[in-house]
C-alpha positions in Angstrom: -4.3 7.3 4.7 -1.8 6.6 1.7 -1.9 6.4 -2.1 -0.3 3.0 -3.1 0.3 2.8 -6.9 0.6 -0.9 -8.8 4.4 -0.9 -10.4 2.8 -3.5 -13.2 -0.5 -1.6 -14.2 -0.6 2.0 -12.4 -3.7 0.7 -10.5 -4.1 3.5 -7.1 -5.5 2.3 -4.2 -5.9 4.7 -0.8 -5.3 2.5 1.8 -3.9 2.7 5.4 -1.6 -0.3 4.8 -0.1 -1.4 1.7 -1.6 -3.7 -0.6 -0.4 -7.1 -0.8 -2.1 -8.5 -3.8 -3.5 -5.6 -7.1 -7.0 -5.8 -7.6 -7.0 -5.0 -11.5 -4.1 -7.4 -12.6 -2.9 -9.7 -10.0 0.1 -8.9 -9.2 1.5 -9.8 -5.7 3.9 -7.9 -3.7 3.7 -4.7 -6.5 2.3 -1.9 -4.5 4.8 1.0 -3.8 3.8 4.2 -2.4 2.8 7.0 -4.6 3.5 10.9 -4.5 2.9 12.9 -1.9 4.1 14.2 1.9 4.8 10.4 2.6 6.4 9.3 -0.4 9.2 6.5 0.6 8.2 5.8 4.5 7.9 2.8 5.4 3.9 1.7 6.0 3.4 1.6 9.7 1.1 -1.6 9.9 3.7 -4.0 11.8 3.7 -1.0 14.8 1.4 -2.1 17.6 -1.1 -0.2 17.7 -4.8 -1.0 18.1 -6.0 -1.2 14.6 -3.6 -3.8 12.8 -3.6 -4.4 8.5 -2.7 -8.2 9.1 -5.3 -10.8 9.1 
């Protein structure tokens, strides 16, 4: 899992994919990843694999 941080309000979420909308202010499209060993990849949700974060 990742830590994705809101660039408007700070708001962290650990999630496997990234975040499309923030759950504390709204914003769309703000999530970035934070800290850490993965810091700056790329999420790997459009791979195939068997689990998939679209909807």
């Amino acid at each position: 899992m990742a830590e994705w941080k809101c660039s408007k309000c700070g708001f962290i979420k650990d999630s496997r994919c990234k975040t499309r909308k923030c759950p504390e202010c709204g914003a769309s499209g703000s999530f970035e990843k934070a800290g850490g060993a993965g810091a700056g990849k790329k999420s790997s949700c459009n791979t195939k694999k068997k689990r998939s974060c679209k909807k």
